[in-house]
N, C-alpha and C positions, 0 to 999 in steps of 0.2 A: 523265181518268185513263187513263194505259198498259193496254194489254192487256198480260196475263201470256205466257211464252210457250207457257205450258199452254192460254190461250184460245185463241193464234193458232194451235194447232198443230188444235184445231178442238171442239167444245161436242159432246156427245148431247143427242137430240134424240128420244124413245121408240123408243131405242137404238140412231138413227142418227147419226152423226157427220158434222158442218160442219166446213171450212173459215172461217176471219174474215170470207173477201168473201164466203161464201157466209151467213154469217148478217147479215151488215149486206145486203147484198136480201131475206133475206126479212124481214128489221124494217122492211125500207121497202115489201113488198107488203102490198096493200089485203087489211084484216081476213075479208072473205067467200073472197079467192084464196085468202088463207091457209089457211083450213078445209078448201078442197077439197083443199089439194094435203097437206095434215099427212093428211086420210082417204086420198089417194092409196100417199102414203107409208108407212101402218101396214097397207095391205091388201099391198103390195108384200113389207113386210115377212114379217107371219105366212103367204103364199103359200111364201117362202123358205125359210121354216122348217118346211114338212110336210114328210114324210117322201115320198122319190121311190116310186111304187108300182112291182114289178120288171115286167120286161116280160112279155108274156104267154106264159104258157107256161111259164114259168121257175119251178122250186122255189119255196116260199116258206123250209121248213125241212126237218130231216134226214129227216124221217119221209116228206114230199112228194117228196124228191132219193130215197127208198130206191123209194116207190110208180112213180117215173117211170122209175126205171134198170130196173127190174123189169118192168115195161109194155116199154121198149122191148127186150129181152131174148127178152120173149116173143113181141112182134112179126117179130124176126130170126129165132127157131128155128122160126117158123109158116115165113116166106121161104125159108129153109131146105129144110126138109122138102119142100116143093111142088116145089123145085125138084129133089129128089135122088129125090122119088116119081116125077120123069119119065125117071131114068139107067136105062139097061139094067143088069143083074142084078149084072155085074161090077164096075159102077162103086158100085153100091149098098153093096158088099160094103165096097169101098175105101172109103166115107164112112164105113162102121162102126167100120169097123179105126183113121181116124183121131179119132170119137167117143169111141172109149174110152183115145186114147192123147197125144192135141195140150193135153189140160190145160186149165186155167179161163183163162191167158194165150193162149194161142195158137190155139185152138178157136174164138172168138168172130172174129177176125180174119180166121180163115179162113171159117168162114160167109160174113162180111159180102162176101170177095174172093166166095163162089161165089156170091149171090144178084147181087154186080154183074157176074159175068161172066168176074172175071178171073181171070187166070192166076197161079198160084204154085209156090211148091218144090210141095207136096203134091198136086199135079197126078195125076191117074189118068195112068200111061200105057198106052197100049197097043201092047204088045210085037209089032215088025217080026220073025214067026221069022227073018229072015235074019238077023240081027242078035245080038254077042253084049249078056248083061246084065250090068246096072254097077250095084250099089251103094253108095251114099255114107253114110255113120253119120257124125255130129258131130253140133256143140251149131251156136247161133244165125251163128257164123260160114263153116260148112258151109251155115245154109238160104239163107245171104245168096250162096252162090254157085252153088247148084247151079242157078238159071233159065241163068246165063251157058255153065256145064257142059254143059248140055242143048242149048244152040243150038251150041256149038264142035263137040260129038260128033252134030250130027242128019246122019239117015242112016248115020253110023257104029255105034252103040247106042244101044242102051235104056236111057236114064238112071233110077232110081228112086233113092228118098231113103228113109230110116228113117220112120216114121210120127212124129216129135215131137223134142224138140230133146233131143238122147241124151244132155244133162248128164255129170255125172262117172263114171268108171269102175264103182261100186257099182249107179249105174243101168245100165250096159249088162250086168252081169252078171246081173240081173233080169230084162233085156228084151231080152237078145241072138237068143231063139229068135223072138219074136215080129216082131223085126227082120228076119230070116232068111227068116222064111214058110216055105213047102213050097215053093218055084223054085229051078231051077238058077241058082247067076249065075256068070260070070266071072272079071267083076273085083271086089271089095270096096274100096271105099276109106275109111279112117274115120283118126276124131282124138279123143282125148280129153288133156285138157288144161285150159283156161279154167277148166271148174268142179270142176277137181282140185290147184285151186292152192296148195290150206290141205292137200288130201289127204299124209300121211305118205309120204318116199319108198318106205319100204319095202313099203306095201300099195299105192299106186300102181301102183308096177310088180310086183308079187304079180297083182293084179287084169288090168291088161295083158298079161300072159303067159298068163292063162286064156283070155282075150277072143279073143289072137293064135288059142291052138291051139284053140279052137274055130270058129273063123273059117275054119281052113286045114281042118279036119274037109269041107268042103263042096265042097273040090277048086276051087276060085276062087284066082284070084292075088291076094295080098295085098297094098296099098298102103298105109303108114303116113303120114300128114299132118304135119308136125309141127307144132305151135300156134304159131299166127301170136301178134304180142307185144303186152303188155298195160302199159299206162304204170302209174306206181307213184300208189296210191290208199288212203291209210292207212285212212279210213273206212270204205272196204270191204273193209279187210283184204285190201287187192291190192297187190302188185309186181310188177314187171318181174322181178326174177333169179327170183323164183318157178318163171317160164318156160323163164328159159335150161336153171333145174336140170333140172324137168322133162324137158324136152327130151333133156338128155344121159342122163337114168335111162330113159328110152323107150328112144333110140337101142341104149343096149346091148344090150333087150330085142330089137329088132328086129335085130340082128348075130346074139344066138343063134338067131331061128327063122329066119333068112336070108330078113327081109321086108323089100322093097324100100322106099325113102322117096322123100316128095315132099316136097323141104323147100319148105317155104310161107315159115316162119320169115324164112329169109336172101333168099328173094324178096321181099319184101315192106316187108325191114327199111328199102332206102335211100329208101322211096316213102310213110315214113310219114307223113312232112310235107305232101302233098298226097293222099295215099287213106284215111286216117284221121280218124273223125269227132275232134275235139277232146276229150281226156280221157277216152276210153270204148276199148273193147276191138273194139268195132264198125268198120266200113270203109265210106265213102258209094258209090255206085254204078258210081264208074271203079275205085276198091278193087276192088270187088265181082268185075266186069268182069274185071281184071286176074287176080286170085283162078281165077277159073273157067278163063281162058285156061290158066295151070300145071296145072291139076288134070287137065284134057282132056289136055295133052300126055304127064301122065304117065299116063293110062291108056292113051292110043293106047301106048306106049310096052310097058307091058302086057301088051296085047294083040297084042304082036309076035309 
């Protein structure tokens, strides 16, 4: 009799499955082979079938992923602390200032840069009296340039940054004094924009025109940034014209307190193809680089 072609395509077998030639050999291996290799075959099997145990170390579930993130948390703030228990007085101060102001995102981060060492925006600095001071206020694409800012302008100033990523205009009206400090600065440069993109134009720039005349209160020249551009992103409730509008509702603001601008914007616009991370409002590190170069030349310019 023909095999079916349901047999030729191949038999279970304690639910493995033959091939035709492979079961015409084992109807022709000797009865005792047979045994071993069918025990071979079912121990092969139920091996395959347990459950992989996870590696070690690794969560098992939510409650072990909370005990573990939480262990290592606490292990970084001990790292932490030891190392800032060794800063002189001043620097002590400045790890304060940014403890109660860098947030549950950006706090941890920075920890981790100060226990390995490195260097970031929120760098202590300390001030060359010869030298005049520079303040920088923006959101994440301000932090992303101010290292490049810092190395254009050394020996020329004092670069300092905001203590945290100064979000939309409602936040800087909250934390513009604490931005300020008691120091004289110079220059000021700031941008708000990115996280004011849903904000109403009319309190936008309500809010901007507070921020400007109390900025200019400090006897510092004023530099307005204009926000670099944001690809359009319905899910996050983002657009590009968002920006442009923006942009032109600052500018006027910045005509009547006759504050100078560094437009970022139209710098940055033909170079978005290659200094722009893909899809994001963010810039990869020749961006960044690029970014910091304009911002220096408009402060040198400034500080004319």
């Amino acid at each position: 009799m023909k095999s079916s072609a349901k047999g030729d395509r191949g038999r279970p077998f304690f639910g493995l499955s033959f091939g035709a030639g492979r079961v015409s050999h084992w109807l022709s291996t000797p009865p005792m082979k047979r045994t071993v290799l069918a025990l071979l075959l079912l121990t092969s099997a139920a091996l395959a079938q347990q459950p992989v145990p996870p590696p070690k170390g690794e969560p098992t579930n939510a409650r072990e992923a909370a005990e573990q993130k939480a262990a290592e948390e606490r292990k970084l703030d001990e790292e932490y602390q030891a190392v800032v228990a060794k800063l002189p007085p001043d620097q002590q101060a400045w790890e304060q200032v940014l403890q109660q102001n860098l947030g549950n995102f950006y706090l941890p981060i920075h920890k981790r840069e100060k226990v390995a060492g490195k260097s970031n925006a929120w760098d202590f600095v300390q001030d060359d009296p010869k030298l005049p001071r520079v303040l920088l206020i923006g959101d994440s694409v301000s932090r992303g340039y101010t290292q490049a800012v810092r190395k254009a302008l050394a020996g020329k100033a004092n670069v300092h940054r905001a203590p945290e990523n100064c979000g939309p205009t409602v936040n800087g009206l909250k934390k513009i004094e604490v931005w300020l400090g008691d120091g004289k600065w110079d220059v000021i440069h700031f941008n708000f924009g990115i996280h004011d993109r849903a904000t109403p134009l009319a309190d936008y720039t309500q809010r901007l025109g507070q921020l400007v005349e109390r900025m200019q209160k400090t006897g510092a020249k004023i530099v307005w940034a204009s926000t670099t551009p944001i690809p359009d992103d319905a899910p996050k409730n983002q657009t590009a014209a968002s920006i442009v509008e923006r942009n032109a509702a600052a500018a006027e603001v910045m005509k009547k307190h006759g504050v100078a601008t560094d437009d970022l914007f139209t710098a940055i616009t033909p170079h978005l193809a290659e200094m722009q991370n893909p899809n994001d409002v963010h810039f990869n590190a020749g961006g960044y680089d690029f970014l910091g170069q304009q911002v220096a030349a408009s402060i040198e310019a400034a500080l004319k």
